[in-house]
N, CA, C and O atoms as a Maestro MAE file, in Angstrom:
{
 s_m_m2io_version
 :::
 2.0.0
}

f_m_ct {
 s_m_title
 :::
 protein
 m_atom[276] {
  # First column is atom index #
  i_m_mmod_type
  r_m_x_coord
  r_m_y_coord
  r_m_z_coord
  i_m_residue_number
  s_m_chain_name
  s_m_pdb_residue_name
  s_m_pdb_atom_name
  i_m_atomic_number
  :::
  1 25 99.077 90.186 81.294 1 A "UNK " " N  " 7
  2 3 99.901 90.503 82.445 1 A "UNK " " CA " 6
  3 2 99.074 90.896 83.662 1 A "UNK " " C  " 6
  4 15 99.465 90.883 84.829 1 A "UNK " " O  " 8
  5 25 97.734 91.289 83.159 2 A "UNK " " N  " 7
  6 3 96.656 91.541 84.322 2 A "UNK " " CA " 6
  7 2 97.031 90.671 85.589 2 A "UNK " " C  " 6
  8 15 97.639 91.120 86.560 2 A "UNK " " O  " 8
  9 25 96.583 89.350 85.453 3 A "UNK " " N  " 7
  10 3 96.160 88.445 85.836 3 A "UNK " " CA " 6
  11 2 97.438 87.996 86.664 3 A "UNK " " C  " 6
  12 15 97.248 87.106 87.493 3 A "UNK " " O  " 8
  13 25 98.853 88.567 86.519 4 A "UNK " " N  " 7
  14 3 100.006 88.342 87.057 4 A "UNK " " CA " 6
  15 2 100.415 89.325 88.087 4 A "UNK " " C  " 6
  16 15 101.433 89.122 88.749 4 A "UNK " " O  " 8
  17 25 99.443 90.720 88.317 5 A "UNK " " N  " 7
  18 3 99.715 90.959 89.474 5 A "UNK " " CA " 6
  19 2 98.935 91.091 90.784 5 A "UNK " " C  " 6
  20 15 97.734 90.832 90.856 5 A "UNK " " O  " 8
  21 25 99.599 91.464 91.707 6 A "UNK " " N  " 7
  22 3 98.717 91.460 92.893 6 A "UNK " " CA " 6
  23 2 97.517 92.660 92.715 6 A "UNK " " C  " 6
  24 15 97.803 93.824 92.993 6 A "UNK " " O  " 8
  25 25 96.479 92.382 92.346 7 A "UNK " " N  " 7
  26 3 95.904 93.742 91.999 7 A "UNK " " CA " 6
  27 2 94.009 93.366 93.065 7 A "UNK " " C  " 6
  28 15 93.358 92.322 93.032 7 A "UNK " " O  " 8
  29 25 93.808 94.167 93.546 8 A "UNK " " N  " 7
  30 3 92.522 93.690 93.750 8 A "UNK " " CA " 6
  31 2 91.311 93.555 93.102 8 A "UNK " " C  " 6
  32 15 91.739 94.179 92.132 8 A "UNK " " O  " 8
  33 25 89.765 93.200 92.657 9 A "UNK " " N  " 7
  34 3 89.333 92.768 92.473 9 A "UNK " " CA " 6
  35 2 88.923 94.248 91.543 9 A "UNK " " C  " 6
  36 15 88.506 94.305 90.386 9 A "UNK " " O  " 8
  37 25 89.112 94.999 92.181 10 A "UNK " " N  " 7
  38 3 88.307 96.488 91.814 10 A "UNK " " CA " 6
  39 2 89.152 96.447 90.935 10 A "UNK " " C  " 6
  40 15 88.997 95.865 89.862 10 A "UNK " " O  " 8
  41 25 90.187 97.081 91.291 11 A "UNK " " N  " 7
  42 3 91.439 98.016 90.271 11 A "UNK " " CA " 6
  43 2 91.959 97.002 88.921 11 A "UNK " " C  " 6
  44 15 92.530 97.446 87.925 11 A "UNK " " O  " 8
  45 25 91.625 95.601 89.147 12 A "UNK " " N  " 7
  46 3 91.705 94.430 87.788 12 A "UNK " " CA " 6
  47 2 90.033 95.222 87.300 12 A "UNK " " C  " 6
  48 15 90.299 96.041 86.420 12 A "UNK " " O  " 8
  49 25 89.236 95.223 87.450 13 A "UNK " " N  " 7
  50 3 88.389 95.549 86.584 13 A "UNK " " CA " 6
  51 2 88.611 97.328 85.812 13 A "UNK " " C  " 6
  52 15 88.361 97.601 84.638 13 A "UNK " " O  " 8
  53 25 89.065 98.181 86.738 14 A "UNK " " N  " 7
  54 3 89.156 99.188 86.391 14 A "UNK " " CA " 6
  55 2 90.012 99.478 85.148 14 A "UNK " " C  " 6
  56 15 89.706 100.150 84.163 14 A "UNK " " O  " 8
  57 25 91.558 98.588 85.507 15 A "UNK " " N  " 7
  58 3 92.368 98.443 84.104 15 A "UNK " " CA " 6
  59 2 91.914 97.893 82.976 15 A "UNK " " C  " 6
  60 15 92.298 98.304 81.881 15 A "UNK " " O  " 8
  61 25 90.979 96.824 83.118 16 A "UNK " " N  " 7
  62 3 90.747 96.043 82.063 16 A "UNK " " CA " 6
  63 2 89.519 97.102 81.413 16 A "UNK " " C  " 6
  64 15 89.075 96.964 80.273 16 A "UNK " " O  " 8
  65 25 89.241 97.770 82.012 17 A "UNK " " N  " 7
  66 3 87.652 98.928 81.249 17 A "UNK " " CA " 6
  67 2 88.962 99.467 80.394 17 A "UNK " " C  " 6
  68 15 89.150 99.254 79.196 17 A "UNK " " O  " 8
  69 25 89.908 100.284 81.368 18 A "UNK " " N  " 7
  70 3 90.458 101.402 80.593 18 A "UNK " " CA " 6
  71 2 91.252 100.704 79.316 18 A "UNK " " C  " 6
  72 15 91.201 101.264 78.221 18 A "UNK " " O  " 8
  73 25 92.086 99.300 79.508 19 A "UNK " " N  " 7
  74 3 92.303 98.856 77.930 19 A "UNK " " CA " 6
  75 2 91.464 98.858 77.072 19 A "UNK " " C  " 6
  76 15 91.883 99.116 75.944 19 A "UNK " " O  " 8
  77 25 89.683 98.529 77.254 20 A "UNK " " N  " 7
  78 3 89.015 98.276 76.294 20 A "UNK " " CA " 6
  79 2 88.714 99.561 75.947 20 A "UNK " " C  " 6
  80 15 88.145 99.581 74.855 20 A "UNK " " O  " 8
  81 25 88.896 100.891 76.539 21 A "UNK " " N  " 7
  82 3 88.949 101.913 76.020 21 A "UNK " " CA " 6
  83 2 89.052 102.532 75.088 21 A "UNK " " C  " 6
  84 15 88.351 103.197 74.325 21 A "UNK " " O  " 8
  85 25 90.909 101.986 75.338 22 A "UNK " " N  " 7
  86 3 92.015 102.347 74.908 22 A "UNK " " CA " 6
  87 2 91.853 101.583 73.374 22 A "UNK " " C  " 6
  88 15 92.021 102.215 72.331 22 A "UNK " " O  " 8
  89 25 91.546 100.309 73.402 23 A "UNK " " N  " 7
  90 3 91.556 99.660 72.025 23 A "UNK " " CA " 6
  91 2 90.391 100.138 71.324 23 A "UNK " " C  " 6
  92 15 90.497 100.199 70.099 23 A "UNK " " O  " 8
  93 25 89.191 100.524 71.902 24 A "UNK " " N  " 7
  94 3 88.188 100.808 71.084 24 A "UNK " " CA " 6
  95 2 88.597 102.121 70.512 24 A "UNK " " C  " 6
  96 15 88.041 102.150 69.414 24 A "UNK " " O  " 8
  97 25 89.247 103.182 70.665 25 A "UNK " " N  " 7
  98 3 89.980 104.149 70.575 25 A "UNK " " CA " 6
  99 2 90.728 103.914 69.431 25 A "UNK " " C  " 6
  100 15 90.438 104.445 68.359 25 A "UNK " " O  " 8
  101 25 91.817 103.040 69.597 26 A "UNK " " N  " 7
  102 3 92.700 102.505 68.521 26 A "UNK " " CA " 6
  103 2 92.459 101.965 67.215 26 A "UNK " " C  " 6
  104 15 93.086 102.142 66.171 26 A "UNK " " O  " 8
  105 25 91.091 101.038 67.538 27 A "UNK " " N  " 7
  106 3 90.478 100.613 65.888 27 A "UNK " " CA " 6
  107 2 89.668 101.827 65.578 27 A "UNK " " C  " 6
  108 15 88.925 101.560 64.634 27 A "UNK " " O  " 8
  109 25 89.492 103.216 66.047 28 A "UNK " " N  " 7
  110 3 88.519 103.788 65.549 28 A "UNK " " CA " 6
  111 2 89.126 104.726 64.101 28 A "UNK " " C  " 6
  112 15 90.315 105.009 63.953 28 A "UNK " " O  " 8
  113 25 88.303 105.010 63.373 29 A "UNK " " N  " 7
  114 3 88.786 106.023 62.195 29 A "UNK " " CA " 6
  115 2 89.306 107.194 62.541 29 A "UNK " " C  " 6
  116 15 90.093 107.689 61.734 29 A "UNK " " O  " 8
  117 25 89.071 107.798 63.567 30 A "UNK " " N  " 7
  118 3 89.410 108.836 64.207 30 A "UNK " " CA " 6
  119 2 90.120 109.089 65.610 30 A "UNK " " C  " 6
  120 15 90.008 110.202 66.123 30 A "UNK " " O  " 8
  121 25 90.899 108.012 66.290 31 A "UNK " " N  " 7
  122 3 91.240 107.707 67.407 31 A "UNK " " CA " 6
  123 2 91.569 109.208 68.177 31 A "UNK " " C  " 6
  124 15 92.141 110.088 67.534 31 A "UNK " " O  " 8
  125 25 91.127 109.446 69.731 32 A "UNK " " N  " 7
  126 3 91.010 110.577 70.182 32 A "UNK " " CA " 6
  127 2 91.809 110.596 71.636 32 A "UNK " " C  " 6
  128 15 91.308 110.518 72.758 32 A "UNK " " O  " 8
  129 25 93.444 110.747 71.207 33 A "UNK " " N  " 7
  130 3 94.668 110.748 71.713 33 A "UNK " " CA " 6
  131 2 94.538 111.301 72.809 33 A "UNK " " C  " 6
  132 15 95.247 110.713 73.626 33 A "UNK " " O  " 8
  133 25 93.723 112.552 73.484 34 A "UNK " " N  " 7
  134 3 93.471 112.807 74.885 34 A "UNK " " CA " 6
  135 2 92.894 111.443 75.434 34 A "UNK " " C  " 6
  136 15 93.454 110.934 76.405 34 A "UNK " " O  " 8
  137 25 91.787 110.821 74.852 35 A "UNK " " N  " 7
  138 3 91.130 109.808 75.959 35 A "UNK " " CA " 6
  139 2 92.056 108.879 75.412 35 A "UNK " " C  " 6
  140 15 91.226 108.019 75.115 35 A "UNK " " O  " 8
  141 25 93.231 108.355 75.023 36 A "UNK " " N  " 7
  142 3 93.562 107.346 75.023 36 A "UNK " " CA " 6
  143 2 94.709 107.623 76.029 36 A "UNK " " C  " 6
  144 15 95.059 106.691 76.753 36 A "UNK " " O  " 8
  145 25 95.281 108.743 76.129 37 A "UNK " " N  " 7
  146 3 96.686 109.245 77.268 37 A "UNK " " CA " 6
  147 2 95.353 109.504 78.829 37 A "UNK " " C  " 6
  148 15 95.817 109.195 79.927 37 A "UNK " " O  " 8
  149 25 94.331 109.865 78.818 38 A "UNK " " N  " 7
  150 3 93.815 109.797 80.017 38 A "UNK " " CA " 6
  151 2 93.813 108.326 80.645 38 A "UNK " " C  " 6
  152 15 94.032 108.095 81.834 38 A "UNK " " O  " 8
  153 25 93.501 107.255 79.555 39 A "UNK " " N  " 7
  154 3 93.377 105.896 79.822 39 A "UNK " " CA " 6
  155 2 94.336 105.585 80.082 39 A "UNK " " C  " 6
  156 15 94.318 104.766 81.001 39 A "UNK " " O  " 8
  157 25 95.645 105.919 79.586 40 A "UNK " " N  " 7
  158 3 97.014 105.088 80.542 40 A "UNK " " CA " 6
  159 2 97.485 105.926 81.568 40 A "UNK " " C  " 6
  160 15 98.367 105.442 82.277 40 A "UNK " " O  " 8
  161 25 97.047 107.247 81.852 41 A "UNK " " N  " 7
  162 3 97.274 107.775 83.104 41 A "UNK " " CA " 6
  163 2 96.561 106.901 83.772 41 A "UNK " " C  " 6
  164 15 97.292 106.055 84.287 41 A "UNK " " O  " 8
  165 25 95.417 106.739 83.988 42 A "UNK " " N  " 7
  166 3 94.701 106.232 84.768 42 A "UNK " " CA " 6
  167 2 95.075 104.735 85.504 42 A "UNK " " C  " 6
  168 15 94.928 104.464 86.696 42 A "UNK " " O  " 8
  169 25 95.669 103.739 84.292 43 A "UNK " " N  " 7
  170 3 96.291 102.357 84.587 43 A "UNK " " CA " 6
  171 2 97.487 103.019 85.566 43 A "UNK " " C  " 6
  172 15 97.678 102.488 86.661 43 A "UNK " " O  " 8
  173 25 98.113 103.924 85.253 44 A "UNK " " N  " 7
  174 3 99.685 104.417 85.596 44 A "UNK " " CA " 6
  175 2 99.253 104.550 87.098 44 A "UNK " " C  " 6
  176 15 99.795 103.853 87.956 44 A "UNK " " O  " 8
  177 25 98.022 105.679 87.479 45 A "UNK " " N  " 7
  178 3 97.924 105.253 88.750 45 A "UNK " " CA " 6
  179 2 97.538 104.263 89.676 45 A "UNK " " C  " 6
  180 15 97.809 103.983 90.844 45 A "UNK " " O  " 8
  181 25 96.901 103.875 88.883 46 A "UNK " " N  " 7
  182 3 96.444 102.228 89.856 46 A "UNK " " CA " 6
  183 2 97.562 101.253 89.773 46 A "UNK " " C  " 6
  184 15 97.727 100.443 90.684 46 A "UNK " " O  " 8
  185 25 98.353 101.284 88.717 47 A "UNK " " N  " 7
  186 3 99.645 100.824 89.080 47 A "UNK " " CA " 6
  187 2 100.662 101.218 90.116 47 A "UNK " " C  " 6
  188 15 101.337 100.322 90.624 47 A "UNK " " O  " 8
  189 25 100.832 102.428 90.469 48 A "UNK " " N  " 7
  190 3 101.825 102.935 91.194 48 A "UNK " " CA " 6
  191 2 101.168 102.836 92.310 48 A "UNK " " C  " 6
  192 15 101.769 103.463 93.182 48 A "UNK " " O  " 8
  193 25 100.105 102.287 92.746 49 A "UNK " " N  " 7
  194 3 99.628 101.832 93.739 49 A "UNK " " CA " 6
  195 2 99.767 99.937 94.228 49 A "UNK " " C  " 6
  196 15 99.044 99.619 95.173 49 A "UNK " " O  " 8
  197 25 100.370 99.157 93.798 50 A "UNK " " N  " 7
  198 3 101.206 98.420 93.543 50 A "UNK " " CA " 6
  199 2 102.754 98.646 92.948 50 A "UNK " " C  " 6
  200 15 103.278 97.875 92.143 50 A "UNK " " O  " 8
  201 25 103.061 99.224 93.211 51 A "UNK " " N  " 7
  202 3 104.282 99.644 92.507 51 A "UNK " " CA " 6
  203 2 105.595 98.630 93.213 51 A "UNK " " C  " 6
  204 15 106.742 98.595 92.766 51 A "UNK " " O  " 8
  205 25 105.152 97.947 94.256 52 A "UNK " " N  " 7
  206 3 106.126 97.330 94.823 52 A "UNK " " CA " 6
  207 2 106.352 95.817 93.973 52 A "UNK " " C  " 6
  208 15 107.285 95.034 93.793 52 A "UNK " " O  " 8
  209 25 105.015 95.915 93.609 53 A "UNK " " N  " 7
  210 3 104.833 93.889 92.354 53 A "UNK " " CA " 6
  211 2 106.534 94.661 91.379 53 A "UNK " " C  " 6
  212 15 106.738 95.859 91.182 53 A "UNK " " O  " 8
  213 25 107.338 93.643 91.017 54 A "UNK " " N  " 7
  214 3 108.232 93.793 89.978 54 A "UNK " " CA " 6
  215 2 107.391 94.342 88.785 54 A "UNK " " C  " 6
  216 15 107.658 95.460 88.344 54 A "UNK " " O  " 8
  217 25 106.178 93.443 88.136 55 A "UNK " " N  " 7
  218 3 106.113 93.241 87.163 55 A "UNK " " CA " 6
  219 2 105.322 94.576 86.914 55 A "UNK " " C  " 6
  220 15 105.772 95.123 85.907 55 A "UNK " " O  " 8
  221 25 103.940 95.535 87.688 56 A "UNK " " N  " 7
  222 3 103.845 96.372 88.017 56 A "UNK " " CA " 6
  223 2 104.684 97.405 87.709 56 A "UNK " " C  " 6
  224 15 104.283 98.396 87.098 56 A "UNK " " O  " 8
  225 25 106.010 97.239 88.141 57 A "UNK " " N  " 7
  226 3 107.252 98.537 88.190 57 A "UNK " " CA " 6
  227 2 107.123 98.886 86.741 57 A "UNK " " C  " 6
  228 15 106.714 99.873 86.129 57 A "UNK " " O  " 8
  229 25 107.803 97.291 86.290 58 A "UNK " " N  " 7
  230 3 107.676 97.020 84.629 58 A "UNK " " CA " 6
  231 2 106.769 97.906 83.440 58 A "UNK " " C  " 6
  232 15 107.152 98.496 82.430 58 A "UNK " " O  " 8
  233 25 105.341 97.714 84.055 59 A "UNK " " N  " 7
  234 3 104.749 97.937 83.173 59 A "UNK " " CA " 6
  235 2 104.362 99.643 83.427 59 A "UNK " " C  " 6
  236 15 103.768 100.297 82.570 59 A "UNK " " O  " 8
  237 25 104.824 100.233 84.788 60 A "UNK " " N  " 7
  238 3 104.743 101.780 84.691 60 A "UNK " " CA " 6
  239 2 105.616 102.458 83.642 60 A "UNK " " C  " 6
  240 15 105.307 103.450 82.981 60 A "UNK " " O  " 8
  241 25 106.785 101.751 83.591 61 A "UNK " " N  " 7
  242 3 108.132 102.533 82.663 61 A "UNK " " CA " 6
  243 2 107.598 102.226 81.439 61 A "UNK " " C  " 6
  244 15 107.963 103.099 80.652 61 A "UNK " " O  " 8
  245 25 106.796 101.270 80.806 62 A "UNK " " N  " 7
  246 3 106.868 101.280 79.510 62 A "UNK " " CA " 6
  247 2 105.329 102.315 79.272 62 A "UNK " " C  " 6
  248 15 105.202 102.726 78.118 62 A "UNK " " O  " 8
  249 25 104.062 102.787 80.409 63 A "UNK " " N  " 7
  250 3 103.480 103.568 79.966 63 A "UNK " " CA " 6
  251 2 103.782 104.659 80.706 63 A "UNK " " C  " 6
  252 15 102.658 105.126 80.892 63 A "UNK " " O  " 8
  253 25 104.691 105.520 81.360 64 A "UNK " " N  " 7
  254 3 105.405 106.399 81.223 64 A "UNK " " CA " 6
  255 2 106.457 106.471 79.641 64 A "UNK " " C  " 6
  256 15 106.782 107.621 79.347 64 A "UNK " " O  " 8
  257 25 106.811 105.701 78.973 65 A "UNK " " N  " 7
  258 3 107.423 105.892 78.150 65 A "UNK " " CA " 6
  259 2 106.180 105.900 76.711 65 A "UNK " " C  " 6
  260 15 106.610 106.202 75.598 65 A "UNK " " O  " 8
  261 25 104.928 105.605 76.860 66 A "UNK " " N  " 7
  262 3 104.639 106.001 76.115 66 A "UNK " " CA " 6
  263 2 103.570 107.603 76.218 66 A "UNK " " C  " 6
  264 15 102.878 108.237 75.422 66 A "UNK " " O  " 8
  265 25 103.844 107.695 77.262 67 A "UNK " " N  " 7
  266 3 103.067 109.254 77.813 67 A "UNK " " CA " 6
  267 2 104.213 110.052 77.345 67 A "UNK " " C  " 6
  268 15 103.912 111.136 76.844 67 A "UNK " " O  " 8
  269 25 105.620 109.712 77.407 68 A "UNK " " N  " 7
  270 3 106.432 110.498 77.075 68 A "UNK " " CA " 6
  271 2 107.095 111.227 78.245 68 A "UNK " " C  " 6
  272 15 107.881 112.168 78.137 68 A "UNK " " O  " 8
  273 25 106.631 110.610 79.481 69 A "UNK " " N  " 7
  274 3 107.539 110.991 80.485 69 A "UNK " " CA " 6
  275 2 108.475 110.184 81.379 69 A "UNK " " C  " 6
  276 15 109.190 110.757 82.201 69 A "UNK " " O  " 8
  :::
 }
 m_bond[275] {
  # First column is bond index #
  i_m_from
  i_m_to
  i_m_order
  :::
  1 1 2 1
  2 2 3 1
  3 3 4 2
  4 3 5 1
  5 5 6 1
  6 6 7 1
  7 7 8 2
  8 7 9 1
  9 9 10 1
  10 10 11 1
  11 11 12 2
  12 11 13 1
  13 13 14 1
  14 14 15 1
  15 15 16 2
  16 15 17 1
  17 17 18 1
  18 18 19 1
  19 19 20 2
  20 19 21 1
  21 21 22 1
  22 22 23 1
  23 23 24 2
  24 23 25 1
  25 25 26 1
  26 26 27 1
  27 27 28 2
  28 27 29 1
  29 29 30 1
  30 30 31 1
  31 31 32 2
  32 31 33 1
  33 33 34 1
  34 34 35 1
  35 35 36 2
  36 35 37 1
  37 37 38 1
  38 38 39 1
  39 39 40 2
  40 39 41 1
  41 41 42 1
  42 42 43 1
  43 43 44 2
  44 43 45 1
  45 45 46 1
  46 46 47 1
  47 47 48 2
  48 47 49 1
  49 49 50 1
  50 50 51 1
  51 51 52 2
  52 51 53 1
  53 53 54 1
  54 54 55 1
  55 55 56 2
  56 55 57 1
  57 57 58 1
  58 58 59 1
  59 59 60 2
  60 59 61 1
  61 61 62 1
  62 62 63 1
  63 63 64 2
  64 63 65 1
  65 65 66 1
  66 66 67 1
  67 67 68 2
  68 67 69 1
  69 69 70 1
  70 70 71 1
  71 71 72 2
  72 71 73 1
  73 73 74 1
  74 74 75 1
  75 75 76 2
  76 75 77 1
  77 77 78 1
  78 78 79 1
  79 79 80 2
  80 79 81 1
  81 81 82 1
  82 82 83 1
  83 83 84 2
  84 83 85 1
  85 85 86 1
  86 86 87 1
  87 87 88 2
  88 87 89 1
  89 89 90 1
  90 90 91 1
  91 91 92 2
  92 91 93 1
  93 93 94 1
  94 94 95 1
  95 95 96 2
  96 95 97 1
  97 97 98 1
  98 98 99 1
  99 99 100 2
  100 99 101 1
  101 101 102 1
  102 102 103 1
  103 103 104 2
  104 103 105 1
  105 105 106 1
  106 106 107 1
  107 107 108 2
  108 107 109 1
  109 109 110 1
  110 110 111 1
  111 111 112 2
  112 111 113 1
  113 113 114 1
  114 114 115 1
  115 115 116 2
  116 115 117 1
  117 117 118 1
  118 118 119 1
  119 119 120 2
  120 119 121 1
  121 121 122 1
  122 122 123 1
  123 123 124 2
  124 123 125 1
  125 125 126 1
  126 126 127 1
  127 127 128 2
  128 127 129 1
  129 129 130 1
  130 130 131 1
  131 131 132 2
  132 131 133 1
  133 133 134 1
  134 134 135 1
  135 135 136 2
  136 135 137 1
  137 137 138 1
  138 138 139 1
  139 139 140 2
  140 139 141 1
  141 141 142 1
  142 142 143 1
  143 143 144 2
  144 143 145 1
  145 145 146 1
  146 146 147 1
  147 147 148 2
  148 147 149 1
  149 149 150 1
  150 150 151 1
  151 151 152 2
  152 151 153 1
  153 153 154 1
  154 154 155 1
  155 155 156 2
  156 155 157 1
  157 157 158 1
  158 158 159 1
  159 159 160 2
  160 159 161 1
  161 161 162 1
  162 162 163 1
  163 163 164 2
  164 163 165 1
  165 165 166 1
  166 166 167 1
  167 167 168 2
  168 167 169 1
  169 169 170 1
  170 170 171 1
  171 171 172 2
  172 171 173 1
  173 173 174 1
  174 174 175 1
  175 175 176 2
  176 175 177 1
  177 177 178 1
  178 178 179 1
  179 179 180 2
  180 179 181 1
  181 181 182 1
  182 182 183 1
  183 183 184 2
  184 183 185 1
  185 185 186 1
  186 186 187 1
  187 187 188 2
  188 187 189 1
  189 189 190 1
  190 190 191 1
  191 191 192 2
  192 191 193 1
  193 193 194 1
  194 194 195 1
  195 195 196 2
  196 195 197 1
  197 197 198 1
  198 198 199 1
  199 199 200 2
  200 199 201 1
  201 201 202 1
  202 202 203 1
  203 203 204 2
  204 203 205 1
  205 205 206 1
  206 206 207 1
  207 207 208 2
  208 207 209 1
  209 209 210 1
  210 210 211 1
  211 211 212 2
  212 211 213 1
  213 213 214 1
  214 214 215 1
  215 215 216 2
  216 215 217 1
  217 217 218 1
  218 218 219 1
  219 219 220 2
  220 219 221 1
  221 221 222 1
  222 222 223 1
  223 223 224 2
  224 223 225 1
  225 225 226 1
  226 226 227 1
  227 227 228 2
  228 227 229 1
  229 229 230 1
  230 230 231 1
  231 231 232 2
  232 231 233 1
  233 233 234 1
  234 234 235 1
  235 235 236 2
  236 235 237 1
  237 237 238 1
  238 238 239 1
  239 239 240 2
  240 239 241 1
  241 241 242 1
  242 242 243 1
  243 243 244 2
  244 243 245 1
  245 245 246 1
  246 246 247 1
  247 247 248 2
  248 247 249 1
  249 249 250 1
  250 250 251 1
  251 251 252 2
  252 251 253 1
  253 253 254 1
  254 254 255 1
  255 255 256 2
  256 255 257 1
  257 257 258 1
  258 258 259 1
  259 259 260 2
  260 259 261 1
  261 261 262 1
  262 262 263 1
  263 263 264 2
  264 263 265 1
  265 265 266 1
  266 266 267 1
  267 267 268 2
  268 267 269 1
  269 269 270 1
  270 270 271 1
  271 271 272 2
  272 271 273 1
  273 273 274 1
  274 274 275 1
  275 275 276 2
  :::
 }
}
C-alpha cells in the first residue's frame, strides 16, 4: 500500500525502516511490544501528515486500532 500513496521520497523510506522493524520484532523469540507500538506511532505520524490521501485515512484507523486508540 506504500507505493499507493502520495508520500515523499523521505517519509516512503522512513515507513518502510519502521515495518522492517516492526517485522524483525515479530519473528523474534522475544518480541519487544514498546518498540513495536513506537514503530506504528511513528508510521501514524507520517501518515497523518498525508491524512488527506483516502487510502492514508484508511490505514491510520486500522493502526490506531491496533494501538488501541
Amino acid at each position: 500500500s506504500i507505493d499507493k500513496l502520495d508520500l515523499e521520497s523521505q517519509d516512503k523510506s522512513d515507513i518502510q525502516a519502521e515495518i522492517q522493524t516492526i517485522e524483525a520484532q515479530i519473528s523474534s523469540s522475544k518480541p519487544k511490544v514498546t518498540i513495536i507500538t513506537e514503530c506504528l506511532g511513528s508510521i501514524r505520524r507520517i501518515l497523518e501528515g498525508v491524512a488527506s490521501n483516502t487510502l492514508a485515512a484508511s490505514l491510520l484507523s486500522k493502526i490506531a486500532a491496533l494501538l488501541g486508540r
